[in-house]
N, C-alpha and C positions, 0 to 999 in steps of 0.2 A: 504494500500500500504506500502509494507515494505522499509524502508528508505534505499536510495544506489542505488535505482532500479530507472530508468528512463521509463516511458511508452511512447509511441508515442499519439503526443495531438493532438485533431482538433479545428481548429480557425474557426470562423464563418466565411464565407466568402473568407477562404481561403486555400492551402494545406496546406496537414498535414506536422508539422514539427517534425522529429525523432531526441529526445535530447540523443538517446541511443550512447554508447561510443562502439568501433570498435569491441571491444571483446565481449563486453554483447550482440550485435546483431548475431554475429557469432555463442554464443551459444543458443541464441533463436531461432534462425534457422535450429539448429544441432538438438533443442528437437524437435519440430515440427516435421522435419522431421522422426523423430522415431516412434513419435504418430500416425502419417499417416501409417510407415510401420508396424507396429503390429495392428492397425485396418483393413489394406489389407489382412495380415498374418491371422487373426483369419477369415473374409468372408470368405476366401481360402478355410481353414480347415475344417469349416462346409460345407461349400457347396461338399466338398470330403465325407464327411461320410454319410452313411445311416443316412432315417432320423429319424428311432425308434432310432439314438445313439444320436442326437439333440433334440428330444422331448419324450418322455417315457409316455407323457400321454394319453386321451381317443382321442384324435386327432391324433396321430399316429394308432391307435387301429379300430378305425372307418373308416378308411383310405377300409380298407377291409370288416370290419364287421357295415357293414351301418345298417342294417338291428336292429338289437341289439343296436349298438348304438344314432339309433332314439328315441327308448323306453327307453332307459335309462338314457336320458337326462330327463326325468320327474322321472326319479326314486330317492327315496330318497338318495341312496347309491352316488347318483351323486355329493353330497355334499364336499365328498372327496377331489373335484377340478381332476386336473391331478393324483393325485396318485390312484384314484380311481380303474382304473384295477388292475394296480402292489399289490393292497392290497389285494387280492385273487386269483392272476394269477402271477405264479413264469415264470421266464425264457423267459418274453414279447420279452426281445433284438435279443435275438438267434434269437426267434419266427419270427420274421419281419425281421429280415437279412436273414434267410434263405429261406421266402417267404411263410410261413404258416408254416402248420404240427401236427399233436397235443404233448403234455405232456409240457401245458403253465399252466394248472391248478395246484395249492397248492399240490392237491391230484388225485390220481388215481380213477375212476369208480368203481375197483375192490377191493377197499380199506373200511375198517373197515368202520363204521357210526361214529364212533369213532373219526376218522382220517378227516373226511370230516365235521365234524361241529369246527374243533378247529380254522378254519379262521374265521365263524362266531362268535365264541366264544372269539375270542381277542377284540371285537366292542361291546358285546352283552352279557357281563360277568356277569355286574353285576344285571340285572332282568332275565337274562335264565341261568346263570352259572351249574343249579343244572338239568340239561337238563337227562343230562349223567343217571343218579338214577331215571330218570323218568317213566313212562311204556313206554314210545315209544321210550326212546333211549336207555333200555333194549331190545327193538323190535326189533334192530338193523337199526331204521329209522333215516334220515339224516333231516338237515334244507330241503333242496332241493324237500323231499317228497312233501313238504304240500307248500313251498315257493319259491316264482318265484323271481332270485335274480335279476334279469336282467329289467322285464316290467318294463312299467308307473303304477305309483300309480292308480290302476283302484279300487281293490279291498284292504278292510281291511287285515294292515300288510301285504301285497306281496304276498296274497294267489294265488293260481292257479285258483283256483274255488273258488262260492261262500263259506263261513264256513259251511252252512249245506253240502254241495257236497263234500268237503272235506273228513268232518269226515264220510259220508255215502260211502266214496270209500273204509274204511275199515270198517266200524261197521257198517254191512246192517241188522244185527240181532239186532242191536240194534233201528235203524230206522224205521225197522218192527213195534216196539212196537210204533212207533208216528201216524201207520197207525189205531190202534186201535180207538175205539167209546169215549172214557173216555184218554186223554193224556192231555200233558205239549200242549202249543201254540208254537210250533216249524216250524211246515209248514205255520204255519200265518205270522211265522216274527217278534213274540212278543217275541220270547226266540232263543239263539239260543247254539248251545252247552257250549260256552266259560263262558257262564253265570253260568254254577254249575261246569266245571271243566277246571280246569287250564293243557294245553297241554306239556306243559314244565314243569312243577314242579314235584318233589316226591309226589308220595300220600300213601297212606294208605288206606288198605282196599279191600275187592273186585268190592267197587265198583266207587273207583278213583277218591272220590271228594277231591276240595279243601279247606279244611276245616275240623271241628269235623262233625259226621254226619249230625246233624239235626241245625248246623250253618248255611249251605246255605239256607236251607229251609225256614228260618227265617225272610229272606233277602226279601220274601214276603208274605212272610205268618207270618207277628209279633204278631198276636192275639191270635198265639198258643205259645207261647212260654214262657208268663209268664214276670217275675216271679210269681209263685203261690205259696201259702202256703203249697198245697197240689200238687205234682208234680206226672206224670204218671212216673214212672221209666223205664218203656217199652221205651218213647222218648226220657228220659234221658240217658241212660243205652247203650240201643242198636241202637237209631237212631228213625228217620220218618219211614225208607225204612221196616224195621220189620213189620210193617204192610201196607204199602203203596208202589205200583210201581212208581220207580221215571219218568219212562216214558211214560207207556202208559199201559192202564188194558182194560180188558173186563168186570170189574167189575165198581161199582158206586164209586164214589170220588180216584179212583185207587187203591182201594182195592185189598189184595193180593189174599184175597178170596171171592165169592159173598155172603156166609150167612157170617153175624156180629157175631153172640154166635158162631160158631165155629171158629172163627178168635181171639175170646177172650179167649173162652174155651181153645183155644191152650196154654195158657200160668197161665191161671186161674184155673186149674184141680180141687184145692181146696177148690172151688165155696159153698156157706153154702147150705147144701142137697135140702131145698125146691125148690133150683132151678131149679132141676132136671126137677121139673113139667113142665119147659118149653119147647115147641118141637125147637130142633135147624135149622129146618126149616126155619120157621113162625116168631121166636121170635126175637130181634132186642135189642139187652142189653144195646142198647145207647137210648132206649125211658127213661129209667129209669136212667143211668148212665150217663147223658148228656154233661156234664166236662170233657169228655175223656182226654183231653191232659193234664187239671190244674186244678184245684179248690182252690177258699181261704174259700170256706165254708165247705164243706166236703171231706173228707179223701176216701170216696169210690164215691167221682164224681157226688152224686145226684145233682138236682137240686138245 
């Protein structure tokens, strides 16, 4: 209590007695009543304005789009709080004053992929930043293709569909190969594409992994990979895939082709003459050459 000032006291038992002096209640009276009229004055004024221009968040937003915004209350994006819409949706206020309408989105439908991932991309910079340089945002494909911004967390990362149905709405020639006798465990649920290739990232190559070639492979298959004293340069050099379908074969162990000496032959032309004797049939160059991927004891892979 600041000294000068008089408060009005109560006595137990009896009224209150006001020690205040004639003037200092006249002006207590005077604030009061100010405070009274600037707290009427501001109800007033909100209660006059639309209410997207009193509240901007997902409760103004929802007001219409119930539908949307029941699923997106489980959705991670929901995290935003109230700013949540406005962080992807330009021009809410208009929107809701004017009673609906479209062009509330960042971007236009008709607009580059370009143009349509750089809201995700102010949230999502720094593990997808390199999206752009990708194959699929070379493809001219948006977040939107593959991701559902809006559902409940049903599915991994916001997908539309499961990850296999995804990537099978555009790689059916690729899928094809999982229908084969001899594949990867993809339609089992054991692998699923994101495991050899990263969707967002630049890649290398024709054939899009993420990684050196025969790095992902590795990832389960470590028994080939050494180190060896004696290294096959074909898996070093060029990859698994050189001899091996990463997806699915008609051949045994994915082989690119069903005879083994001509699979070798391919690359071995200067094979020591005797071997000629072999029919490329019949003959099997890994009965002999058994170390195919590595050896620390011989240099040509025997036993």
């Amino acid at each position: 209590m600041k000294p000068g000032l008089n408060f009005p006291s109560i006595r137990k038992g009896g009224p209150a007695v006001n020690t205040r002096s004639p003037k200092e209640a006249i002006f207590f009276v005077l604030r009061l009543a100010g405070c009274l009229v600037l707290a009427v004055g501001a109800a007033a004024l909100a209660s006059a304005r639309p209410a997207s221009a009193v509240s901007r968040g997902t409760e103004t937003c929802a007001a219409c789009h119930e539908d949307i915004a029941a699923a997106f209350s489980r959705n991670p994006h929901a995290a935003a709080g109230e700013a949540a819409c406005a962080a992807c949706h330009a021009g809410g206020l208009k929107h809701a004053e004017e009673g609906g309408g479209p062009g509330v989105l960042a971007f236009k439908p008709s607009d580059h992929a370009m143009v349509k991932v750089r809201p995700c991309l102010e949230c999502h910079a720094d593990d997808q930043g390199r999206f752009s340089a990708g194959p699929h945002g070379r493809a001219a494909l948006d977040c939107t293709s593959c991701h559902s911004v809006h559902a409940a967390k049903a599915r991994p990362a916001l997908l539309k569909e499961k990850p296999i149905k995804t990537c099978a709405a555009c790689h059916q020639d690729v899928m094809a190969e999982f229908q084969l006798n001899e594949r990867h465990r993809l339609r089992e649920g054991i692998l699923t594409c994101a495991a050899c290739h990263d969707p967002h990232a630049p890649q290398s190559g024709s054939q899009a992994l993420g990684g050196f070639k025969q790095e992902l492979c590795l990832k389960c298959h470590a028994d080939k990979g050494g180190p060896f004293l004696y290294e096959h340069g074909a898996s070093r050099v060029e990859g698994c895939t050189v001899c091996h379908e990463p997806h699915g074969s008609v051949n045994r162990r994915l082989l690119t082709t069903q005879s083994v000496s001509n699979l070798c032959f391919g690359c071995h032309v200067l094979a020591p003459s005797w071997h000629g004797r072999f029919e490329a049939k019949s003959s099997n160059c890994t009965s002999c050459h058994a170390t195919i991927h590595g050896s620390n004891l011989s240099r040509i892979f025997l036993r």
